[in-house]
C-alpha positions as CSV (number, residue, x, y, z in Angstrom):
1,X,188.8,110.2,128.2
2,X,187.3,111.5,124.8
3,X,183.7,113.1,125.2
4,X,181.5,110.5,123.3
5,X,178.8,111.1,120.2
6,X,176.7,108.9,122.1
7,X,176.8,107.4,125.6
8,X,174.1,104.9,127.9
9,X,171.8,106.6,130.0
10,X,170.9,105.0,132.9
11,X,168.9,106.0,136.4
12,X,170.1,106.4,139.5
13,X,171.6,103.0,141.0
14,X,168.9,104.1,144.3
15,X,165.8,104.5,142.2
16,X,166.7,101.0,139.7
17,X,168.1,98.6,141.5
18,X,165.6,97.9,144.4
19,X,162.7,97.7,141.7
20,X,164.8,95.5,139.9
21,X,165.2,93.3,142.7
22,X,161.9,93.1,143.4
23,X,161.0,92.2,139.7
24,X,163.8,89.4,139.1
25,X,162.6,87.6,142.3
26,X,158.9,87.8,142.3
27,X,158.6,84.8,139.6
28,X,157.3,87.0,137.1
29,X,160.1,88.2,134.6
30,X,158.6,87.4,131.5
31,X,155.6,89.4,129.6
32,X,153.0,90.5,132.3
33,X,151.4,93.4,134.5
34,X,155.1,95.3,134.5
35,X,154.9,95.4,130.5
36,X,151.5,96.5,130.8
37,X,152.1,99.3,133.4
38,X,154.8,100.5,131.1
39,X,152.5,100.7,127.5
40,X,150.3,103.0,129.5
41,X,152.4,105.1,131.0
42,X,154.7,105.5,127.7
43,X,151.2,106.2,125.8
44,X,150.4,108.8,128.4
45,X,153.2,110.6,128.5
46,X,153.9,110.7,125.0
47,X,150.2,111.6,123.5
48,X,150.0,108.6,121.6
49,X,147.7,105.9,120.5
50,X,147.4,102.2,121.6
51,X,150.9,101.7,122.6
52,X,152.2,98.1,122.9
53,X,155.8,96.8,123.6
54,X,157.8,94.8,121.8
55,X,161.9,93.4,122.3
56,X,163.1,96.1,120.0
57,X,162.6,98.6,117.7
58,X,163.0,96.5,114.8
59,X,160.1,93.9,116.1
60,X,158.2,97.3,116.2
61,X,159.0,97.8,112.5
62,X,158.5,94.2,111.4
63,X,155.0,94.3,113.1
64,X,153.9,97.5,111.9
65,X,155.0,96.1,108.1
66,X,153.2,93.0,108.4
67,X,150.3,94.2,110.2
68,X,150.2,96.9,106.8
69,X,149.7,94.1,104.9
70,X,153.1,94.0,103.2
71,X,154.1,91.0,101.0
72,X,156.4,89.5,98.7
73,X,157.0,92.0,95.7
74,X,155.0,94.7,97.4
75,X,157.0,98.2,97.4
76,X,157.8,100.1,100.4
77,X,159.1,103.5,99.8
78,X,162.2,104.2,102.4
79,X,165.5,106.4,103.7
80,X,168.7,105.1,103.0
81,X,169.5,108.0,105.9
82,X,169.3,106.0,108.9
83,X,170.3,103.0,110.9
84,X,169.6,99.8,108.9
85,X,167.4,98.2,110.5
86,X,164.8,100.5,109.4
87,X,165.4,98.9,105.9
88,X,166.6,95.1,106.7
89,X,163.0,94.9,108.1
90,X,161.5,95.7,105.0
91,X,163.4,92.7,103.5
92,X,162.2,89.9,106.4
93,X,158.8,90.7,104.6
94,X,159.7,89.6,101.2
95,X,159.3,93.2,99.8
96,X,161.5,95.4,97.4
97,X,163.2,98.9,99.2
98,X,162.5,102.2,96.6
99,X,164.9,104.7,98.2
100,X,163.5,108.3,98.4
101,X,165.6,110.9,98.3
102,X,166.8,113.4,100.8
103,X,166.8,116.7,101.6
104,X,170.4,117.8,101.5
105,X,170.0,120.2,103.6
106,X,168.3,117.8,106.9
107,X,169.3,114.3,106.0
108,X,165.3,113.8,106.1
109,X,163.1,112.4,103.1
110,X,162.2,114.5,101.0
111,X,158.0,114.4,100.0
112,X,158.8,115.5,96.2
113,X,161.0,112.7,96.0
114,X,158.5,110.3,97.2
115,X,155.3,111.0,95.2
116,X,157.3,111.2,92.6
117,X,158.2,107.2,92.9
118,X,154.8,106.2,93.8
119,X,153.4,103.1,91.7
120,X,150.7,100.7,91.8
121,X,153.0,98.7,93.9
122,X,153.8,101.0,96.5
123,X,152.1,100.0,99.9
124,X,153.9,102.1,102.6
125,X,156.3,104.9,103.1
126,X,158.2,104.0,105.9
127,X,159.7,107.7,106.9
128,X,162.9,108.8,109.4
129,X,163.4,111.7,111.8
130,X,167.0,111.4,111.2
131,X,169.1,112.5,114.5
132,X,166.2,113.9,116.2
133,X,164.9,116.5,113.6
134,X,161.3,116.0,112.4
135,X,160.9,115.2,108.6
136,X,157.9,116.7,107.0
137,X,155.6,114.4,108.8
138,X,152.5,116.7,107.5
139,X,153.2,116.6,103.8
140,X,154.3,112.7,104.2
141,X,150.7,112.4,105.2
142,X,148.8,114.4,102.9
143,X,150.6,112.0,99.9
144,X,149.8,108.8,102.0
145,X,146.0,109.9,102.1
146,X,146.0,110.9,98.5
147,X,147.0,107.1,97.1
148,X,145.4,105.5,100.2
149,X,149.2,104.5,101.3
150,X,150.1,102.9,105.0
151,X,152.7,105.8,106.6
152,X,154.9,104.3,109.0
153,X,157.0,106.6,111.6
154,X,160.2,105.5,112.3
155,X,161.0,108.1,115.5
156,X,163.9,105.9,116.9
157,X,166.2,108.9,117.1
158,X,163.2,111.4,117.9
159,X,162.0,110.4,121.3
160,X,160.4,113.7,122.3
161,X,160.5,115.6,118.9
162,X,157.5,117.3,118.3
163,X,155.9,119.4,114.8
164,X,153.1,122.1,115.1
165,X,152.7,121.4,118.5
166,X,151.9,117.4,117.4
167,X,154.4,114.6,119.1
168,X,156.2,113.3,116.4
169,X,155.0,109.4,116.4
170,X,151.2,110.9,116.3
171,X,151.2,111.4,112.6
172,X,151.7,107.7,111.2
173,X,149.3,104.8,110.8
174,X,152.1,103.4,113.1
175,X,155.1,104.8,114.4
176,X,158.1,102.9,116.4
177,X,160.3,103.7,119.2
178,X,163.5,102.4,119.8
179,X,165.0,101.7,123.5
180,X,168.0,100.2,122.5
181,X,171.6,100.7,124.5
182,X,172.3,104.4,123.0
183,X,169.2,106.2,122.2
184,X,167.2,109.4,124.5
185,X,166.2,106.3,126.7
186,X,167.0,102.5,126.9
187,X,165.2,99.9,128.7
188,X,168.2,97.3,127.4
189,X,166.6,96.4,124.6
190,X,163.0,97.4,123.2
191,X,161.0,99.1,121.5
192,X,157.0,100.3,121.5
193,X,154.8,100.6,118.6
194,X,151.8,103.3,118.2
195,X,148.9,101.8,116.4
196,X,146.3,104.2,115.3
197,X,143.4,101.8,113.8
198,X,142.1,99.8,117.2
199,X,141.1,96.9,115.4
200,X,145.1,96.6,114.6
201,X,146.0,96.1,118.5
202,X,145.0,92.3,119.2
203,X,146.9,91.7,116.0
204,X,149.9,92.9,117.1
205,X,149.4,91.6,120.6
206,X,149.2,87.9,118.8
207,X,152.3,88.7,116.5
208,X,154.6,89.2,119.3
209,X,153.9,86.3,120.6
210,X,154.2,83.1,118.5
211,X,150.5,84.3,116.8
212,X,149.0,82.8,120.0
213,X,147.0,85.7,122.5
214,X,148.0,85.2,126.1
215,X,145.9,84.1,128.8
216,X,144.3,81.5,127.1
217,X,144.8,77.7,127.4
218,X,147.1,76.5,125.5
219,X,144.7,74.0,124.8
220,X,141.8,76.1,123.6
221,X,144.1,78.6,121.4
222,X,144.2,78.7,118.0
223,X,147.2,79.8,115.9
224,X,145.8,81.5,112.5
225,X,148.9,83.6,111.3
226,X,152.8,83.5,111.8
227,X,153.9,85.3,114.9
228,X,157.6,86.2,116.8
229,X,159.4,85.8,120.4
230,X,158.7,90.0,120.2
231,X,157.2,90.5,123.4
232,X,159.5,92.6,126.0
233,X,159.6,91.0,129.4
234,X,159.3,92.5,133.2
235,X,162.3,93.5,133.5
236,X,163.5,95.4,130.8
237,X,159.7,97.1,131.5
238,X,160.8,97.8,134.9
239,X,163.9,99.8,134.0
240,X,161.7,101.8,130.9
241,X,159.0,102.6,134.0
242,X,161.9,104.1,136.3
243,X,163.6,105.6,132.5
244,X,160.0,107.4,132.2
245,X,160.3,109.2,135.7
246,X,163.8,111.1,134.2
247,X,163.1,111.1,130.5
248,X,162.3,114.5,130.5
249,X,165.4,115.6,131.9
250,X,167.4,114.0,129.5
251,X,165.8,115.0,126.5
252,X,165.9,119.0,127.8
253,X,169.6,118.3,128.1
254,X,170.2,117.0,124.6
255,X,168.2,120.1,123.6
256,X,169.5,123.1,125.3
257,X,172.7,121.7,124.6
258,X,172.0,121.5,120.8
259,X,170.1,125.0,121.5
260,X,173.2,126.8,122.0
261,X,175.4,125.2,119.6
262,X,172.8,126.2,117.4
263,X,173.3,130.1,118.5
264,X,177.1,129.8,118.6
265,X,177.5,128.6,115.0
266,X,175.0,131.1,113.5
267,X,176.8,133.7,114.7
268,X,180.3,131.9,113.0
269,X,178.2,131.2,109.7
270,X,179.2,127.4,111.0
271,X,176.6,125.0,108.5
272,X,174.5,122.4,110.5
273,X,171.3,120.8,109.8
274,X,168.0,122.9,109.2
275,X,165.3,122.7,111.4
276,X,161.2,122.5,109.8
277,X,159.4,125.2,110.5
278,X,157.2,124.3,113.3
279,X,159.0,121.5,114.7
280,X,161.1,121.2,117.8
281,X,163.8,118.6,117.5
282,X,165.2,116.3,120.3
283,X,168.4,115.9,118.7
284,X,169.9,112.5,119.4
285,X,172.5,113.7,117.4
286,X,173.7,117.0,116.6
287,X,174.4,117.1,112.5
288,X,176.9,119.9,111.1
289,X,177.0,120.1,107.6
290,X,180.4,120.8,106.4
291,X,183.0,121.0,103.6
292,X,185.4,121.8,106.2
293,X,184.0,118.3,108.1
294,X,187.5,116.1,108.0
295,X,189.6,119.3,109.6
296,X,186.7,119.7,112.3
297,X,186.6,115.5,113.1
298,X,190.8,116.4,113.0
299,X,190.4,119.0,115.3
300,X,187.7,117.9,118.2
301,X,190.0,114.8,118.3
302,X,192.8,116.7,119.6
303,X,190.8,117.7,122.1
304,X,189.7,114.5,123.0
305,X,186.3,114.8,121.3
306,X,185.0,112.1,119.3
307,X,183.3,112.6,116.2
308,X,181.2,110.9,113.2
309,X,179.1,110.5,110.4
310,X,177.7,107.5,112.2
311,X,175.5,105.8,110.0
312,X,176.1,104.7,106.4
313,X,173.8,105.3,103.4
314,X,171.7,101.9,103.6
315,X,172.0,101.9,100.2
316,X,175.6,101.4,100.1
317,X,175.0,97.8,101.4
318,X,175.4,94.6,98.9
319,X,171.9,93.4,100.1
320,X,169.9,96.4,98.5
321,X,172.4,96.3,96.0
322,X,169.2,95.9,93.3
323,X,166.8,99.0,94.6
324,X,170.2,101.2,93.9
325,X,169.9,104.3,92.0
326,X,170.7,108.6,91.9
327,X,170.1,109.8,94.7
328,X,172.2,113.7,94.6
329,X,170.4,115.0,97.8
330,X,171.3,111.8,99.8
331,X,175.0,113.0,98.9
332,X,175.0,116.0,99.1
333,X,174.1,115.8,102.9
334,X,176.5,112.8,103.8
335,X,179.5,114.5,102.1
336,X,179.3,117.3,104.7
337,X,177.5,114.9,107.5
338,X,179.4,115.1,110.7
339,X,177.9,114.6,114.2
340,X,178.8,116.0,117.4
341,X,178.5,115.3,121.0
342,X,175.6,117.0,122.1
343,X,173.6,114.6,124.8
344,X,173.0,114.6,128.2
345,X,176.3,113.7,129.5
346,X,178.2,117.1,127.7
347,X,178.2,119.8,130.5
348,X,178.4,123.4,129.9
349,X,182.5,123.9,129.8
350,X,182.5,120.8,127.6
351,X,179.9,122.1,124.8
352,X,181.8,125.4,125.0
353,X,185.2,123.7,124.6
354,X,183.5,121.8,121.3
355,X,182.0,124.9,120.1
356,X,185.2,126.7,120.3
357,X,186.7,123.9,118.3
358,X,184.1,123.7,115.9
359,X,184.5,127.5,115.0
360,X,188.2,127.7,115.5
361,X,188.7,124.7,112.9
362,X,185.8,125.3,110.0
363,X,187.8,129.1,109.9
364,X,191.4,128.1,109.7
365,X,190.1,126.0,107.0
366,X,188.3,128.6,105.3
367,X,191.7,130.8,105.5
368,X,193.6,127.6,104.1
């Protein structure tokens, strides 16, 4: 079997399934007291502010869009470095994608980039830890403040991440987690959304729910904006509660195994993604950067290794076909973009055997 770029984590069958049990026959599997349970102890163990689940990391997006005050003809300032989603959602509000560029050497947004497209319709920047490595959060902020911009964190891939000491997610007026299938953690499906202005939260609450609040009689509440079906159910909850109990042990593998590729390939002159000063990634992904990346996808295939780029440059797609424009950074990084197994299922023979690929390929090239 090849060693996968990404693979589901789940807990042990003994800690899941008689929790599970419990939940699916107590008559309570929709939104309720497990949901709850599960905000809190997310929030808590993360550092972060007035956490509140949602169905899935794009609900999260939509809500934090709408609850910005995004509408039709609005701006939103964006990646095209990341899973689309991120970008589709800006479209469900009715509001025109500018693409920022990229740093060529992180596959992160680059801040010069963004001021530098700021107009009088710009009302967000909606910013990517791509793969697990921390954009520059702090300099993303420092331009949001300056024009009195929303900053939106998407940290799908960054579960864990942290800058200056800071969780990554702490920095935007909202930020977003993803618990789809692949990612550091999965309850299923799902996703949770930091809000740091309180008066936000019974917004939110309402949005993912029809625009109704819960626990009122449905004869005495009053509908007064648009809401979603967003709200995650007891279940899915369930599994994120156990998920929370291992997280840490699956984020310190996806590190210490990214850790030492990190040391192998300096010592080879290998190119792979820089890391910010400061910041500590969680690497979902591990990103090489090289000219020599089609010999090296050749090579780890041989070996029964898979290999990708992964995503594709949202900006690529026919539906943002009218916000397309330059963009050298952006291809600069995807040219060489190539991302390698480096998550919790990789054991140590196995990220040596890859490494020893890596090198062993990216120099017989080099000698070609």
């Amino acid at each position: 079997m090849m060693i996968p770029v990404v693979k589901v984590a789940m807990p042990p069958k003994d800690q899941l399934l008689g929790q599970l049990e419990e939940v699916l026959y107590s008559g309570m599997i929709a939104e309720g007291e497990k949901v709850y349970e599960f905000e809190k102890k997310f929030q808590k163990k993360f550092k972060l502010q007035n956490c509140l689940a949602l169905n899935s990391g794009t609900a999260c997006l939509h809500a934090a869009l709408i609850s910005s005050g995004i509408k039709p003809g609005d701006e939103v300032i964006s990646t095209p470095m990341t899973a689309e989603p991120t970008n589709t959602s800006i479209l469900y509000t009715g509001a025109n994608v500018v693409w920022s560029d990229v740093d060529p050497e992180t596959g992160n947004m680059c801040p010069d980039s963004v001021e530098k497209l700021i107009s009088k319709k710009t009302k967000a920047i909606l910013c990517v830890h791509y793969a697990g490595y921390p954009a520059d959060i702090v300099k993303l902020r420092e331009i949001a403040d300056k024009y009195n911009i929303v900053l939106i964190e998407d940290c799908a891939h960054a579960l864990g991440a942290e800058i200056n000491q800071s969780p990554i997610g702490s920095f935007g007026d909202f930020s977003i987690f993803s618990f789809q299938a692949i990612k550091h953690m999965t309850t299923i499906e799902g996703g949770i959304i930091s809000i740091k202005d309180d008066s936000r939260l019974e917004e939110i609450k309402e949005f993912r729910w029809f625009g109704m609040q819960k626990n009122i009689s449905r004869q005495e509440v009053d509908i007064k904006r648009v809401g979603y079906k967003y709200n995650m159910n007891n279940v899915t909850a369930t599994i994120g509660l156990i998920q929370l109990d291992n997280i840490d042990t699956l984020i310190s593998k996806h590190i210490s195994n990214s850790n030492y590729f990190n040391s192998k390939f300096l010592k080879h002159n290998i190119p792979h993604a820089s890391i910010l000063p400061g910041s500590s990634p969680s690497y979902w992904l591990y990103s090489l950067l090289s000219e020599k990346h089609q010999q090296i996808m050749d090579a780890l295939k041989k070996n029964n290794i898979f290999s990708s780029k992964l995503h594709k440059p949202n900006c690529d797609h026919t539906i943002f076909k009218s916000s397309r424009r330059e963009l050298k950074g952006l291809d600069k990084f995807y040219e060489r973009l190539l991302h390698i197994p480096c998550g919790w299922w990789v054991n140590k023979q196995q990220r040596k055997l890859i490494a020893e690929t890596v090198i062993e390929a990216h120099n017989n090239a080099r000698n070609d």
